[in-house]
C-alpha positions in Angstrom: 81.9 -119.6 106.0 81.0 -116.1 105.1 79.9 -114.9 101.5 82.5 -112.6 101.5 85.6 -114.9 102.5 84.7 -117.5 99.8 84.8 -114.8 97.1 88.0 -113.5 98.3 89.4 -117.5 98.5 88.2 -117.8 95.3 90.1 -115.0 93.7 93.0 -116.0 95.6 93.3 -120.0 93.9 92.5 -118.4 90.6 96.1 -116.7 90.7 97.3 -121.0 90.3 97.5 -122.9 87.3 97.1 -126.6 88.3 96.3 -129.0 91.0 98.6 -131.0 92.2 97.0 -133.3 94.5 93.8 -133.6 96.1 92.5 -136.3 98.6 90.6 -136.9 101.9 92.5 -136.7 104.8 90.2 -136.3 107.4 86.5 -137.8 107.7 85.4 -134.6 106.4 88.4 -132.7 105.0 89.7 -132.3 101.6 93.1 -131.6 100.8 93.7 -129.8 97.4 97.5 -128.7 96.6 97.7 -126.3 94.0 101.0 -125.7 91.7 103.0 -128.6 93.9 103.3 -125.8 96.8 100.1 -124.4 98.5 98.1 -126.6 100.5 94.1 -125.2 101.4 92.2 -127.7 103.5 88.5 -127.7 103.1 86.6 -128.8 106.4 83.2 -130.0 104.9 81.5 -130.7 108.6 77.6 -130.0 108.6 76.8 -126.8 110.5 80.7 -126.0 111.3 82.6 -125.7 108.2 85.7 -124.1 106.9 88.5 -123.2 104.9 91.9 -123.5 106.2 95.5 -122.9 104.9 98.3 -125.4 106.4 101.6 -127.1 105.2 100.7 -130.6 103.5 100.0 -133.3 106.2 100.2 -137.3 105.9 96.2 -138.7 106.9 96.3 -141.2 109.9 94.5 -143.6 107.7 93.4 -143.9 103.9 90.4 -143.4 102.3 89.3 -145.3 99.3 85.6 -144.4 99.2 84.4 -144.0 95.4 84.1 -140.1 96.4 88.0 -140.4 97.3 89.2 -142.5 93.8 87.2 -140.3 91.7 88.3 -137.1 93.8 92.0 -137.9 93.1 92.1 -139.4 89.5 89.8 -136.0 88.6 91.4 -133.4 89.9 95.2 -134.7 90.6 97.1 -133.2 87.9 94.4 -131.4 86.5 94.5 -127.5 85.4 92.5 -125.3 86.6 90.3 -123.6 84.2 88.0 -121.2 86.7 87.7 -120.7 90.4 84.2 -119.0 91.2 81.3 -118.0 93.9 78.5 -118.0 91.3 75.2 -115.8 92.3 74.9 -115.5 96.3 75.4 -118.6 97.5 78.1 -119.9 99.9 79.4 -122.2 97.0 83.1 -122.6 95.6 82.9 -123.9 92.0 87.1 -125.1 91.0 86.7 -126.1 87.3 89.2 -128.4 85.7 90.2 -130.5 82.9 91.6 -133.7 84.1 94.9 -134.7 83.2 93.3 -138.4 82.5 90.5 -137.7 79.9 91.5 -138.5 76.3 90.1 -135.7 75.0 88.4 -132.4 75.8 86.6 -132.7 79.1 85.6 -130.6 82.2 84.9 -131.7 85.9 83.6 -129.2 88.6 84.2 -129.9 92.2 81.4 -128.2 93.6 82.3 -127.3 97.6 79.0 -125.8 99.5 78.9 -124.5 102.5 75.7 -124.6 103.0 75.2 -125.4 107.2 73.5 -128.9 107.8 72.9 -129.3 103.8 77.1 -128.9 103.7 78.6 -131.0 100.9 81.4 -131.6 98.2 80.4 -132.7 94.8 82.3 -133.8 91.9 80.0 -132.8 88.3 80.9 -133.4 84.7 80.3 -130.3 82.3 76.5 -130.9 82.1 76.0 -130.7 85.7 75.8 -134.1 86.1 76.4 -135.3 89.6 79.9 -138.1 89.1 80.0 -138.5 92.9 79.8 -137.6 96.0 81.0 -136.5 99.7 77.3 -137.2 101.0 74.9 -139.2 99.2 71.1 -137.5 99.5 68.1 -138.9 98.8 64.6 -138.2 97.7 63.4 -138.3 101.2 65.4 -136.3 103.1 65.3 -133.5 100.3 64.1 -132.4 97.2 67.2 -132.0 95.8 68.7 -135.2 95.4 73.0 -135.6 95.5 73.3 -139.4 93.8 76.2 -140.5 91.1 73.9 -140.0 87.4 71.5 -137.5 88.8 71.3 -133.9 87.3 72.3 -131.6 90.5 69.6 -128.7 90.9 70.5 -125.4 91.9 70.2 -124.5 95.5 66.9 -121.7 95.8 68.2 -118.5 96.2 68.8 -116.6 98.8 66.3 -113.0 99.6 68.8 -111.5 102.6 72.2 -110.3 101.9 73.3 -110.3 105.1 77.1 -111.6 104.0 77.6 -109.4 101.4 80.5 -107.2 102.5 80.1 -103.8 103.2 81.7 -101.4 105.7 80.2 -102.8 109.1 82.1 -106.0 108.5 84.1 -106.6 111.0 87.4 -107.7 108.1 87.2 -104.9 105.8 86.9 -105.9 102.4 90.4 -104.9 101.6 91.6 -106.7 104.2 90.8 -109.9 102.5 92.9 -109.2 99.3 94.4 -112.4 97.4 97.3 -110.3 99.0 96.5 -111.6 102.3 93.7 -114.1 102.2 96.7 -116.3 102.7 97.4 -114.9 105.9 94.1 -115.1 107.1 93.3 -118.9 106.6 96.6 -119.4 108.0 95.7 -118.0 111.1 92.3 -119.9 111.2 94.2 -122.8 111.3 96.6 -122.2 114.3 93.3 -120.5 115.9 91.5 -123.7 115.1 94.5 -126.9 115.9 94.8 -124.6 119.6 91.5 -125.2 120.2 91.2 -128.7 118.9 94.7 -129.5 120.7 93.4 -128.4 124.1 89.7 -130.4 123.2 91.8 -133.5 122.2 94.3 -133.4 125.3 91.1 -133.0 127.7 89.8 -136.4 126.4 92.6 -138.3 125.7 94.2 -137.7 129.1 90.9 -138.7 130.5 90.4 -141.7 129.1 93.8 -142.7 130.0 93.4 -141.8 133.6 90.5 -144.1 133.6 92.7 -147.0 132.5 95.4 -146.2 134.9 92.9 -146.1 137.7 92.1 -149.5 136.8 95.3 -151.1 136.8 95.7 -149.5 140.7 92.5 -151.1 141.3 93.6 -154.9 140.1 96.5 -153.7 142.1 95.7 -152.9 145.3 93.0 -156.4 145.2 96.4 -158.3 144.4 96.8 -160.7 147.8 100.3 -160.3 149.3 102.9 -163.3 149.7 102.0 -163.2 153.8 98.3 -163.6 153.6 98.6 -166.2 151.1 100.9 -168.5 152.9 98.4 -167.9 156.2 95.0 -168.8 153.9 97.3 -172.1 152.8 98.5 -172.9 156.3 95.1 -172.4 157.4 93.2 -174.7 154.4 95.8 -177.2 155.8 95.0 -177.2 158.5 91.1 -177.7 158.3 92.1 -180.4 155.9 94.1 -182.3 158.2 91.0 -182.1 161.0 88.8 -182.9 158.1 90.7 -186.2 158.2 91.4 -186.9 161.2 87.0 -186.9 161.9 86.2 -188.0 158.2 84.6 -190.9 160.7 81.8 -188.2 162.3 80.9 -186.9 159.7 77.5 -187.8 158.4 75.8 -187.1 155.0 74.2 -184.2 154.3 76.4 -182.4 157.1 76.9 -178.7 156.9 79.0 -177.9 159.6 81.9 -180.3 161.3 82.2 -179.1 165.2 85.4 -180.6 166.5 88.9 -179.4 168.3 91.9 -178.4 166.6 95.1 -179.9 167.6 95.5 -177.2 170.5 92.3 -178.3 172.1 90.2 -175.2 171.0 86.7 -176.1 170.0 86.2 -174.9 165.9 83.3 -175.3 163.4 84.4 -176.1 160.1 82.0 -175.5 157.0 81.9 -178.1 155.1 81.8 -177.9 150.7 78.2 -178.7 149.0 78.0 -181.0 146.6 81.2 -183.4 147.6 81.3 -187.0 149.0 82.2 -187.5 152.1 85.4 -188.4 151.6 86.7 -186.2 149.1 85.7 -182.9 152.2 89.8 -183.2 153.0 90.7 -183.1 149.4 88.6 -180.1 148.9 90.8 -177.8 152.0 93.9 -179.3 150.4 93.5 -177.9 147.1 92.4 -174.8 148.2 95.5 -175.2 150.7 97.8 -175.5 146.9 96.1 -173.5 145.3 97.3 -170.4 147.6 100.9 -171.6 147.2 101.2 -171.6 144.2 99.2 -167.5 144.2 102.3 -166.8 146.7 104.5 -168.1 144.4 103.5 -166.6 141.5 102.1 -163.4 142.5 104.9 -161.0 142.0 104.4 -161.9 138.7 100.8 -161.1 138.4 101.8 -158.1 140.3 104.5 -157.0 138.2 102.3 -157.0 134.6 100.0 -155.2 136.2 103.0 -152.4 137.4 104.5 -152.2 134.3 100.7 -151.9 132.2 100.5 -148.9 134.2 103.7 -147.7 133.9 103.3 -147.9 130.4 100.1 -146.0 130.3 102.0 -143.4 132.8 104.4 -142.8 130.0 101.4 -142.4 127.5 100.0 -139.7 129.5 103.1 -137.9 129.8 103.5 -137.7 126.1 100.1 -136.7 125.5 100.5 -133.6 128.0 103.8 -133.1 125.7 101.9 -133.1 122.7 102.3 -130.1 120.6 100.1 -131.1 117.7 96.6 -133.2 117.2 98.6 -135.7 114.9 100.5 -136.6 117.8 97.7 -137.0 120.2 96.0 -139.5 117.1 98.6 -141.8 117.4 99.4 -141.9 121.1 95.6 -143.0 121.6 93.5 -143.0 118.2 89.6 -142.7 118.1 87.9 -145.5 116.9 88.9 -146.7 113.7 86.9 -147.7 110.7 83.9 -150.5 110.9 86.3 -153.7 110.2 88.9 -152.3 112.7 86.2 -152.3 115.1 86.4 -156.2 114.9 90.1 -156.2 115.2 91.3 -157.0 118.8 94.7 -157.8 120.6 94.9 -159.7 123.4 98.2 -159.2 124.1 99.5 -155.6 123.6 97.7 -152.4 121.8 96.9 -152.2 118.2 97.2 -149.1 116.7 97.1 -148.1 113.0 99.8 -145.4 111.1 98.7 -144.7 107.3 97.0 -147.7 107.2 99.9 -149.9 108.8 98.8 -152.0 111.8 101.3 -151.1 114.7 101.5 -153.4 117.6 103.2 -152.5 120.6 104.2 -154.7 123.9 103.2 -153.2 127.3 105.6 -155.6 129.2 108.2 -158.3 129.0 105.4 -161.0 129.0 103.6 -158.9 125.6 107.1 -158.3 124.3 107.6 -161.8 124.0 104.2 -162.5 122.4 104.5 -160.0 119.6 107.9 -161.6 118.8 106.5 -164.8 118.4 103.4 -163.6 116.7 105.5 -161.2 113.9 106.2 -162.5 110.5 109.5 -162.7 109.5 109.0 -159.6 106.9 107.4 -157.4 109.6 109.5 -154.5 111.4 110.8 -154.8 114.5 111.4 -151.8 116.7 113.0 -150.9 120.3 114.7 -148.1 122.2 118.4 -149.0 122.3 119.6 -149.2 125.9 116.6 -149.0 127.5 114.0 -151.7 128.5 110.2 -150.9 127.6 107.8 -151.8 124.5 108.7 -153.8 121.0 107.0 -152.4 118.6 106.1 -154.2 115.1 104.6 -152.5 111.9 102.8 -155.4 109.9 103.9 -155.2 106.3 104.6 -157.7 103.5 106.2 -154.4 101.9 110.3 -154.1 101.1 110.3 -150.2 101.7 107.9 -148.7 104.0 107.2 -145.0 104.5 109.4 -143.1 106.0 106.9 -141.1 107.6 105.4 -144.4 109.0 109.1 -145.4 110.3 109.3 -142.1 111.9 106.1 -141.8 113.7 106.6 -145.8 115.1 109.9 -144.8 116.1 108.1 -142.0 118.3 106.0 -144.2 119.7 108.2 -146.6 120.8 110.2 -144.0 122.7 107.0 -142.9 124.0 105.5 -145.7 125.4 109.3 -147.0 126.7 109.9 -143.6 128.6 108.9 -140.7 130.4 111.8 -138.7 130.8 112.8 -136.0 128.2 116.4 -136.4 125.8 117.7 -137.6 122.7 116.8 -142.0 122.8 117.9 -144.0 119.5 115.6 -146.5 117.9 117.1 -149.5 116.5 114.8 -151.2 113.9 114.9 -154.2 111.5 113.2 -156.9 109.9 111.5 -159.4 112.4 113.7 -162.2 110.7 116.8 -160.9 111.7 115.4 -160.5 115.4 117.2 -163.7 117.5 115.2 -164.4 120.9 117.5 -165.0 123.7 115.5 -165.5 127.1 112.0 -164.3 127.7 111.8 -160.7 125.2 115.7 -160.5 125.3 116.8 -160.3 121.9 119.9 -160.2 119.7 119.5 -158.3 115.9 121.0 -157.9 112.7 121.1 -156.1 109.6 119.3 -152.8 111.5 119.5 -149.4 111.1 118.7 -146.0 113.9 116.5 -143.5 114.2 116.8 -140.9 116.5 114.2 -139.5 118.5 113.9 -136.5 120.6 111.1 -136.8 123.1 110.1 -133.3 124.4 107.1 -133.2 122.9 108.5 -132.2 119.4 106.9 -131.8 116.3 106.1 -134.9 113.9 107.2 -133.6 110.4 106.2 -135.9 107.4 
């Protein structure tokens, strides 16, 4: 951030009266709403931050860090009593008196921009550090950022190289509280572009990689032909196993005999069995490839529709028209105690906090059925076959935000073709299991979905 374009921010949020909200919605972005309309984003990342202007967005997940209670009972609600740049320093100072205290009181939330030292701090009138973004201590600086500790000032600067002055590239007049606005809004589109296109790269790569995967297992799947051969053939050594159990000695390796067509064969024989259990041991290997014939199509058929439903993924990730999408399709690792969380049938994925699990064929389908509690939501495309999805909740009403963006993943992951698809959704209790994930429901109402890539708006 440049000296210049914090000063001209700052005379811009003194024209409001009040916060209306503010809260985390990124790891390091703040959301502060002032007068219940305009939405400025701070991006508080070390050596790369920001302000930005952009219509109020839902966060994929909360936070609930003592920075993030105290940032919201503070300054939620609060009025705004001064909006300054104090000295040379790339520091925003908003002032407020919370709505909460009881009686006269002032809170500063203290935004530097300030490359690897970048921070947001929350100070009572006396500049008395309440909390937090980033906690530093004594031995990583001399100017120690803890909850109770008096917050020094930052040593002043001796260059000037940001004050503005006629070789600035934005002319001072340019950046007006006229159209400050328009600036920050353009940052933003600027900025989600490039973040978009960063996001897409990885996220299609990473699903690549598992669809590769899944034609590997594939193409090692044995076919119904070569099974029924490697049984016939097990059978056969079996049988001539039996028939000269008599010549074979202990401690044998190798059996030489002829096969029933007069042809001279060597047979291996299994370590570690009894002589007379060498038959059983071509036998079983002899069932134990009928049985693969048998049931290979099904092996073969998870694996098909695992890919096809990561196929459909990556279609609506190269449709994605905005990183929220791209978050949900495939979410970067969550917090430290989702880490732990795994699903051994289907994908977990988390919406404002909600867990989301989702079916990737008939055989998950039905396990998520089973597994759902009978308050959870069950979702699926009407007149389509593909994924279940249930949202986890003990809740009556959920979001309908979180309703929305489920419905879009179901539809997703379901489908790759483009149109207008209808969601039906309900509570899992009124979900009736007819034959494997074939279902009958009551009690549900629709959402409709149109999958072109379209906007999420929450």
């Amino acid at each position: 951030m440049k000296l210049y374009e914090l000063k001209a921010i700052a005379d811009r949020l003194n024209n409001f009266s009040f916060i209306s909200r503010a809260r985390r919605i990124e790891d390091n972005t703040i959301e502060i709403v002032f007068d219940k309309r305009e939405s400025y984003f701070f991006n508080m990342t070390r050596g790369h931050s920001f302000v930005y202007k952009a219509p109020s967005q839902r966060p994929l997940q909360g936070y609930n860090a003592p920075f993030d209670t105290l940032l919201h009972s503070l300054l939620s609600a609060s009025r705004i009593l001064d909006v300054s740049v104090p000295g040379e320093d790339r520091i925003l100072r908003i002032r407020v008196a919370p709505k909460s205290a009881y009686k006269d009181k002032e809170v500063t939330l203290q935004l530097e921009f300030t490359g690897k030292n970048t921070n947001a701090i929350l100070l009572d009138e006396n500049e008395v550090i309440i909390e937090a973004l980033r906690h530093i201590d004594s031995e990583r600086s001399f100017r120690v950022v803890r909850p109770g500790v008096e917050l020094l000032p930052i040593p002043q600067r001796t260059d000037t190289k940001s004050t503005p002055t006629a070789d600035n590239p934005i002319e001072q007049e340019t950046l007006s509280a006229l159209n400050i606005d328009a600036i920050l809004e353009e940052r933003y589109h600027t900025i989600q572009a490039k973040r978009l296109t960063e996001m897409k790269k990885q996220k299609l790569t990473a699903t690549q990689k598992k669809i590769r995967h899944l034609q590997k297992e594939l193409k090692k799947l044995p076919d119904e032909t070569s099974l029924a051969q490697e049984a016939k053939e097990n059978r056969e050594l079996g049988n001539l196993v039996l028939a000269n159990l008599y010549q074979i000695k202990p401690y044998d390796k190798t059996l030489k005999t002829y096969d029933f067509e007069g042809n001279e064969v060597t047979i291996r024989l299994p370590k570690n069995l009894q002589v007379n259990r060498y038959s059983d041991h071509f036998f079983n290997l002899a069932k134990r490839a009928e049985n693969k014939a048998k049931n290979i199509h099904i092996e073969r058929e998870n694996l098909q529709t695992k890919k096809s439903f990561y196929e459909n993924i990556y279609y609506a990730i190269e449709q994605a028209k905005n990183p929220y999408e791209l978050e949900l399709l495939v979410p970067k690792r969550g917090k430290a105690q989702r880490k732990k969380e795994r699903l051994k049938e289907g994908e977990l994925f988390w919406i404002e906090d909600y867990k989301v699990l989702v079916g990737r064929n008939a055989k998950e389908n039905q396990a998520l059925l089973k597994m759902a509690k009978s308050n959870d939501i069950w979702m699926h495309t009407r007149e389509i076959p593909g994924s279940h999805v249930i949202i986890r909740t003990d809740k009556q009403n959920l979001p309908d935000s979180v309703l929305q963006a489920a419905a879009k993943l179901c539809v997703d992951f379901s489908t790759d073709q483009p149109g207008n698809y209808l969601v039906d959704y309900t509570k899992r209790k009124f979900v009736k299991i007819q034959e494997g994930s074939h279902v009958e429901y009551d009690k549900y109402q629709t959402i409709s979905v149109l999958k072109e890539g379209v906007e999420i708006r929450v």
